[in-house]
Residue frames as a rotation matrix with the C-alpha (Angstrom) as fourth column:
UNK 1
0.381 -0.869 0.315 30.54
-0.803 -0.480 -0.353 13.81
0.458 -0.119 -0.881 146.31
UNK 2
0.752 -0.248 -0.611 32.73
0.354 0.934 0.056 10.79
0.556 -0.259 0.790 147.10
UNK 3
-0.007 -0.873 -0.488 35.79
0.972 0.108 -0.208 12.36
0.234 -0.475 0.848 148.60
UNK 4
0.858 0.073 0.509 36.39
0.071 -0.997 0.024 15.86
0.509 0.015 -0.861 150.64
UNK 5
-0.061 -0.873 -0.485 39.51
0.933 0.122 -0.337 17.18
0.354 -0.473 0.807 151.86
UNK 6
0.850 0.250 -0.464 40.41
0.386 -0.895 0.225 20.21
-0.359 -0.370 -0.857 153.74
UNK 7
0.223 -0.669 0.709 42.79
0.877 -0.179 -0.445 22.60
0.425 0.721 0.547 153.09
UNK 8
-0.128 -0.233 -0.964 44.86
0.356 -0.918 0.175 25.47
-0.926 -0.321 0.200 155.41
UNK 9
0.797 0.539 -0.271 44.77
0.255 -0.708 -0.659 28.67
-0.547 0.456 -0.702 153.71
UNK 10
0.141 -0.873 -0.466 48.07
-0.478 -0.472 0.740 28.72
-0.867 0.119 -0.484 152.78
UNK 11
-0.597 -0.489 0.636 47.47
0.036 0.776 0.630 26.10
-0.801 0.399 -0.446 150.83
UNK 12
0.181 0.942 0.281 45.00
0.881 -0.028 -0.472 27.42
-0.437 0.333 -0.836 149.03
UNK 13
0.858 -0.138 0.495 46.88
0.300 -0.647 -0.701 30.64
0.416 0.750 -0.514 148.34
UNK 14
0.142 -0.900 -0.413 50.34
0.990 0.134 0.048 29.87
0.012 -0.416 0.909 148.22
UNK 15
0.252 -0.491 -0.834 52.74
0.146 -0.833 0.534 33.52
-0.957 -0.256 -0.138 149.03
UNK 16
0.987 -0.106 0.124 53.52
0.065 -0.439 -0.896 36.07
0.150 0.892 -0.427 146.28
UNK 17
0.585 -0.686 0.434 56.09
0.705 0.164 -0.690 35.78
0.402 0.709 0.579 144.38
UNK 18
0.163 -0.556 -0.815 59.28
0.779 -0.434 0.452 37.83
-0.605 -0.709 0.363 146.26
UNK 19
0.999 -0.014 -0.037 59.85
-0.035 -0.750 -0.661 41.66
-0.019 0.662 -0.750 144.30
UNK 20
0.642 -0.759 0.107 62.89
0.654 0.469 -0.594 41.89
0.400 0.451 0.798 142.70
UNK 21
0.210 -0.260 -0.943 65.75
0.914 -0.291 0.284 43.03
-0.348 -0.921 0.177 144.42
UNK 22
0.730 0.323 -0.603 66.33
0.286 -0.945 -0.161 47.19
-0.621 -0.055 -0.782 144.53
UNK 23
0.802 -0.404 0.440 68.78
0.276 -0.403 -0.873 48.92
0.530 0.821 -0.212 141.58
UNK 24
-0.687 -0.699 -0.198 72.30
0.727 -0.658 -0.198 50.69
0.008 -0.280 0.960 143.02
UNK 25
-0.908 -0.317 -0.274 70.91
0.295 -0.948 0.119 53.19
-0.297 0.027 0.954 141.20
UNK 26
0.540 0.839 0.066 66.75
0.320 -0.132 -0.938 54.35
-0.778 0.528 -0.340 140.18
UNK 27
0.123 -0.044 0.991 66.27
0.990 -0.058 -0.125 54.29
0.063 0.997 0.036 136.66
UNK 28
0.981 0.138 0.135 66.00
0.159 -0.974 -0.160 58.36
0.109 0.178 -0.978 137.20
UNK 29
0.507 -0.862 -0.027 69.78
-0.419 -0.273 0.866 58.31
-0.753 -0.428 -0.500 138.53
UNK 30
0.016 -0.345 0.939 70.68
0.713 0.662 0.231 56.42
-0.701 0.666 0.256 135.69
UNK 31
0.636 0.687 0.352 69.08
0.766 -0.507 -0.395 59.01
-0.093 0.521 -0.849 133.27
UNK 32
0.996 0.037 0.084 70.70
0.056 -0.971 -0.231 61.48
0.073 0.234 -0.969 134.68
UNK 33
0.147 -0.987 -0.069 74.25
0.043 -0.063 0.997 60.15
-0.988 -0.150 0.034 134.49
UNK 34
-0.231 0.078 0.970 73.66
0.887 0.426 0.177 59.36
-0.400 0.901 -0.167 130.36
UNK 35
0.763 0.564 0.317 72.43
0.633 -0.548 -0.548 62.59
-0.135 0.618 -0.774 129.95
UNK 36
0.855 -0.497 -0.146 75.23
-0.358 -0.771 0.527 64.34
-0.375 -0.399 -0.837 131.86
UNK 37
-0.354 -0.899 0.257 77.83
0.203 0.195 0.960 62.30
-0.913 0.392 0.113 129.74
UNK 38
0.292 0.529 0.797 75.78
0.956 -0.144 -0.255 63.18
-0.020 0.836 -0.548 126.54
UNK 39
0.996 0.086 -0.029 76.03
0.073 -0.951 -0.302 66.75
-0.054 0.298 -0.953 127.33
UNK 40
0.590 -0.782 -0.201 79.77
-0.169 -0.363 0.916 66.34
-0.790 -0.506 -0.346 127.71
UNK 41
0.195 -0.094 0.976 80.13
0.793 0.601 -0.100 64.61
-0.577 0.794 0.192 124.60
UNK 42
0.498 0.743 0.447 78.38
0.863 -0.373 -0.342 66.92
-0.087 0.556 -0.827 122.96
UNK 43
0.973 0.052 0.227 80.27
0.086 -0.986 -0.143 70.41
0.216 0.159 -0.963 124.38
UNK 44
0.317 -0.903 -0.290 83.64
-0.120 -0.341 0.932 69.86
-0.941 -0.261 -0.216 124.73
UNK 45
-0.379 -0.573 0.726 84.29
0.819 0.157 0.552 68.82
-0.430 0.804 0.410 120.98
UNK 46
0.587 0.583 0.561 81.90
0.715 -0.699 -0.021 72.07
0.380 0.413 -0.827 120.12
UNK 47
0.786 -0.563 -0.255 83.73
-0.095 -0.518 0.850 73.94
-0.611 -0.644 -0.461 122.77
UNK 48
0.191 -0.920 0.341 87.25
0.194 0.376 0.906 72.72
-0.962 -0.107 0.250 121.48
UNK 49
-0.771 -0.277 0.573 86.43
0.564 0.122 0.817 73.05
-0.297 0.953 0.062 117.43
UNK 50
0.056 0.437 0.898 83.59
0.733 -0.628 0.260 75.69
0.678 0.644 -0.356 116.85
UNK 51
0.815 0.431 -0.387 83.44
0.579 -0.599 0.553 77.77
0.007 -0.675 -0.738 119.50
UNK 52
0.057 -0.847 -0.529 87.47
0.330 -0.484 0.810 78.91
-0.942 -0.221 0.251 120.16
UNK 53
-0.712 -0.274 0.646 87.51
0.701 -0.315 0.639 79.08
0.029 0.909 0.417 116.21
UNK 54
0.313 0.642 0.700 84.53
0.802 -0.574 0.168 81.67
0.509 0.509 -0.694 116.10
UNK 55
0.838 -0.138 -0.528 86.00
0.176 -0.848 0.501 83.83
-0.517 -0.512 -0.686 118.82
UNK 56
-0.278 -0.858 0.432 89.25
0.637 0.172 0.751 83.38
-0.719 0.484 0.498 116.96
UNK 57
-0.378 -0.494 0.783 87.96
0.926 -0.188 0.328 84.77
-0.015 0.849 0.528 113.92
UNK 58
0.869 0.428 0.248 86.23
0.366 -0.894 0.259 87.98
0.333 -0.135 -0.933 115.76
UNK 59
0.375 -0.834 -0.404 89.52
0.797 0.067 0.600 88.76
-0.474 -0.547 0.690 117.03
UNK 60
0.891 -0.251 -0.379 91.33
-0.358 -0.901 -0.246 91.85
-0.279 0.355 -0.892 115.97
UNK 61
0.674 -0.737 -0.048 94.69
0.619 0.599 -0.509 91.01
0.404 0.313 0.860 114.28
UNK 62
0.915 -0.397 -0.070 97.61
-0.163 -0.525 0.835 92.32
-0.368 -0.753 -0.545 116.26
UNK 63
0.637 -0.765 -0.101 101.16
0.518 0.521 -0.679 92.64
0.571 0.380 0.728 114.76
UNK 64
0.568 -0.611 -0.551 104.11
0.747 0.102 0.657 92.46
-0.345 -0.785 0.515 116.87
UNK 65
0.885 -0.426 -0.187 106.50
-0.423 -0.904 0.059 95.61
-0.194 0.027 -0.981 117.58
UNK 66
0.058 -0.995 -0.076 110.03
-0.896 -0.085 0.436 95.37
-0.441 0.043 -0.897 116.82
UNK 67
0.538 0.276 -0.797 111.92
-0.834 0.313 -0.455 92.51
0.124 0.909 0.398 116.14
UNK 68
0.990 0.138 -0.023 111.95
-0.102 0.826 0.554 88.72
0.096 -0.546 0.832 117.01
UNK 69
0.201 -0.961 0.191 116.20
-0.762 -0.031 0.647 87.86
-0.616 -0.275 -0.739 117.81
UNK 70
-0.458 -0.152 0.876 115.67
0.067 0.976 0.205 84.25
-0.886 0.153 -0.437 117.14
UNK 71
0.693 0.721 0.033 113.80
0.028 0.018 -0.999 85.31
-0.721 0.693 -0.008 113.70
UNK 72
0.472 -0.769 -0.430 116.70
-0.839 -0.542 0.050 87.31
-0.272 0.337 -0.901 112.58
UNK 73
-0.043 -0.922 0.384 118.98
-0.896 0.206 0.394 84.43
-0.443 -0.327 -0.835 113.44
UNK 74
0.088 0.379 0.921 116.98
0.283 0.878 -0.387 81.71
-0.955 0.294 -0.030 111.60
UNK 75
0.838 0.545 0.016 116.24
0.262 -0.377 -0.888 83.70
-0.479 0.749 -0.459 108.78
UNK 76
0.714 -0.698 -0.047 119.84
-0.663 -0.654 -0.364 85.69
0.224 0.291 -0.930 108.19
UNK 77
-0.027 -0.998 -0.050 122.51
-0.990 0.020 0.142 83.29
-0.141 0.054 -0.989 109.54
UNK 78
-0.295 -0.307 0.905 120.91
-0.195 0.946 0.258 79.85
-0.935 -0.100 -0.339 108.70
UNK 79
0.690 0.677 0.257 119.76
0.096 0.267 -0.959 80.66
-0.718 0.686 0.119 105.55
UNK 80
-0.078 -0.856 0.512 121.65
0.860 0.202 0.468 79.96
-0.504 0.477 0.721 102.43
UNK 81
-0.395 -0.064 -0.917 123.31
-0.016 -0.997 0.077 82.91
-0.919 0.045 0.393 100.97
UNK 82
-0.993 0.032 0.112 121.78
0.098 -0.292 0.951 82.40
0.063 0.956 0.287 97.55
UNK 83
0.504 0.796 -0.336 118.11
0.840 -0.361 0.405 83.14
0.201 -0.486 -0.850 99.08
UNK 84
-0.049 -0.419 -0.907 119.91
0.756 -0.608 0.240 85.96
-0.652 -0.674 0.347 100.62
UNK 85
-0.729 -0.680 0.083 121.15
0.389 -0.312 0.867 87.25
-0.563 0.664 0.492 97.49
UNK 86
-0.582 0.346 0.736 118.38
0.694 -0.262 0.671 86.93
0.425 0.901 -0.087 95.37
UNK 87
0.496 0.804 -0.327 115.54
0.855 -0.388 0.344 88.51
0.150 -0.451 -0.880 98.13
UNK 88
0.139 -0.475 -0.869 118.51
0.444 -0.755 0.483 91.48
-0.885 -0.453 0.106 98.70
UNK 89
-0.548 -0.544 0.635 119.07
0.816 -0.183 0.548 91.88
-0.182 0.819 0.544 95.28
UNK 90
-0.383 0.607 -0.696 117.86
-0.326 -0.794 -0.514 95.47
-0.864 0.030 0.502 93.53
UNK 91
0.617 0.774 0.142 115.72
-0.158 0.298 -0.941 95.36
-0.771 0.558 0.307 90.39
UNK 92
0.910 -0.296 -0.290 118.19
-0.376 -0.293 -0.879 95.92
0.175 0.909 -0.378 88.05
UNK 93
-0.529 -0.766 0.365 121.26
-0.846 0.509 -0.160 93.55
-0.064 -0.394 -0.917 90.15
UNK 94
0.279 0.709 0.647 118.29
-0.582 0.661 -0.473 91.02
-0.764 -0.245 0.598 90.17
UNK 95
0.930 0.362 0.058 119.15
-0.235 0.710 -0.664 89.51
-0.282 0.604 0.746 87.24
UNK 96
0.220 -0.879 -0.423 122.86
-0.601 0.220 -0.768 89.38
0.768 0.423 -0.480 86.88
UNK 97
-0.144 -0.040 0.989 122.67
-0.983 0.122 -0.138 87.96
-0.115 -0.992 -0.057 90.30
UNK 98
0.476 0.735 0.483 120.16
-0.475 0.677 -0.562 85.15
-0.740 0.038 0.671 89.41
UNK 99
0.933 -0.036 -0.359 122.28
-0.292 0.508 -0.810 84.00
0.211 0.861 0.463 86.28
UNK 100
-0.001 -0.999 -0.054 124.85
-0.969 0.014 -0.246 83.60
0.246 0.052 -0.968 88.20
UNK 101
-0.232 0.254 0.939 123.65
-0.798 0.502 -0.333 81.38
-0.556 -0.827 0.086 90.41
UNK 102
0.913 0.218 -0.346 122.17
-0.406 0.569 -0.715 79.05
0.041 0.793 0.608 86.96
């Protein structure tokens, strides 16, 4: 041996490496924000387009009593009178009606 040196201990075993620094959030909080926008994804277009439409078609149809004002008034005083005519007409007026109108 021609040459010895010494050597502190540090120098011999330099410090570990520093851990990396902590998340906002743990990977588990993370998870569970992705999942909880996944499920939202997921049930409001189900919610919004299959679901209201199946209750929709268990439904019982209901027709309305009497009769609407504002129907009347579309129907009878803005329609043109040759619609009138022909939908009033009887079977047998039905057609002298209609050729006038030609």
């Amino acid at each position: 041996m021609d040459l010895v040196t010494t050597h502190t201990w540090d120098e011999l075993h330099p410090p570990m490496p520093a851990f990396p620094d902590e998340p906002l959030l743990p990977m588990w909080a993370l998870g569970l924000i992705a999942s909880g926008g996944t499920t939202v994804l997921v049930l409001i277009p189900l919610y919004l387009f299959y679901f209201r439409r199946l209750a929709n078609t268990k439904k019982r149809y209901r027709a309305r009593v009497g009769v609407d004002p504002v129907f009347l008034h579309e129907v009878v005083d803005e329609s043109p009178a040759w619609i009138i005519r022909r939908f009033t007409a009887k079977a047998q007026g039905a057609r002298n009606q209609l050729d006038r109108m030609d």
